[in-house]
N, C-alpha and C positions, 0 to 999 in steps of 0.2 A: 663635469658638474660636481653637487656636491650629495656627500648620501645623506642619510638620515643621522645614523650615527654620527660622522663628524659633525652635523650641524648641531646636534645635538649637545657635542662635545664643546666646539666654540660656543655654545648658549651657556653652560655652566662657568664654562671660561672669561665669557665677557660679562657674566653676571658676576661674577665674583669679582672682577678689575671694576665695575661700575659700583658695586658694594663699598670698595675700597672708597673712590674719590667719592662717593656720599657721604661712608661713614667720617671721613676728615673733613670735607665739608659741615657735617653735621657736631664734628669738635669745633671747629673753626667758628661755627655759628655760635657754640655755647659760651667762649671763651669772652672777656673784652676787647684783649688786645686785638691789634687790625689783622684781617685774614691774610695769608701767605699768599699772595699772585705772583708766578713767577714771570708773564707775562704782563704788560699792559698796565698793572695796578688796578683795575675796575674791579674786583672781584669785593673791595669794602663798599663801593658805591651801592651794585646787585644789592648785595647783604643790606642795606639799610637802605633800600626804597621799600614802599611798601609791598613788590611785586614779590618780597621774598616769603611770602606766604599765603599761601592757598585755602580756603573756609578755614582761616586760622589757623591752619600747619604750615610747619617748618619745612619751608621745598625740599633743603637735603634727609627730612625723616618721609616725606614722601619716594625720593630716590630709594633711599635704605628700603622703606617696602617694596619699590617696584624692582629692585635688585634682587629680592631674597625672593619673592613670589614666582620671578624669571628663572632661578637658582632651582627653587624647589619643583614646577613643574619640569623641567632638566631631569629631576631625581627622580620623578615619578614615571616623565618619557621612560627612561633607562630601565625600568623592572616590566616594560611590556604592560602597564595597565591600557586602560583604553583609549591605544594610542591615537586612533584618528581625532579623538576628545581632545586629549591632549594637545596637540598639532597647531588643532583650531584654537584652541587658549593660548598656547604661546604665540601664536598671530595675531592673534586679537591682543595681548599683551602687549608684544611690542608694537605694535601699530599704534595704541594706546600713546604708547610711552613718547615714541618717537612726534608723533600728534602733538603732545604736552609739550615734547622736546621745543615743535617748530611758534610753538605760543610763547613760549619762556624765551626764545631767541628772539619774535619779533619784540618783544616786550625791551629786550635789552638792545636793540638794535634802534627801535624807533621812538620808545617810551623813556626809555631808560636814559640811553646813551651813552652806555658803558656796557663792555663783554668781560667777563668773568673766565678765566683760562678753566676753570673746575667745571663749570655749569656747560663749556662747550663742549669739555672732554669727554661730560659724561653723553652730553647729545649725540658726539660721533660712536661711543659706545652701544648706544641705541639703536644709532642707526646701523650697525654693524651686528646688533641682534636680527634687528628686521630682515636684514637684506641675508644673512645666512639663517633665518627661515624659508622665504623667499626660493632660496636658490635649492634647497628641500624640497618643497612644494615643488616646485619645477621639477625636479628630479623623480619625484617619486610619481608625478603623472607622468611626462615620457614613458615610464617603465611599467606602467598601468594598477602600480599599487595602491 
């Protein structure tokens, strides 16, 4: 299984790789020229349907936050505050995320009709948060903590 600690450690880790493809996503959105896909080409299509913003935000400044808020609870797990608190926030975070994740994917799979290589990467980033909480939680009930 996995402990707390590493999961803890891949949280900060995939928060940080999911920062990244936000924050270039979030270049890519500001710029004119066409966004970099290095897959498929649909990632200009995403970008200029209207599904690329949410009550008016920019999906990838919605990433950027949900990346740095996964990041920071990470920092905060790690000094022993209160951790069960904690736990359940990053659960409920990526849960969150991962949630939005599978709305933004149906959105490009059946609305849309174009996948964006950035907006998938970040999903499996997501879901590689969830699933190494998950596998936390599992661990740390077997061992009755």
């Amino acid at each position: 299984m996995i402990t707390q600690t590493l999961s803890n450690r891949l949280v900060f880790i995939l928060s940080l790789l999911g920062l990244l493809v936000s924050g270039f996503l979030l270049y890519e959105y500001s710029i004119n020229g066409p966004v970099y896909c290095p897959v498929g080409g649909g990632c200009d299509i995403v970008r200029s349907s209207p599904y690329s913003q949410f009550l008016g935000i920019s999906i990838p400044i919605l990433g950027v936050a949900f990346y740095v808020g996964m990041a920071i609870l990470s920092v905060i797990h790690t000094h022993q505050l209160p951790t069960k608190l904690i736990r359940k926030l990053q659960l409920l975070g990526a849960t969150s995320g991962v949630g939005f994740g599978v709305y933004l994917t149906y959105l490009e799979a059946f609305v849309i009709g174009a996948f964006c290589f950035w907006c998938i990467l970040s999903f499996i980033i997501s879901l590689a948060l969830l699933l190494s909480i998950i596998l936390a939680f599992k661990c740390t009930n077997e061992d009755g903590n």
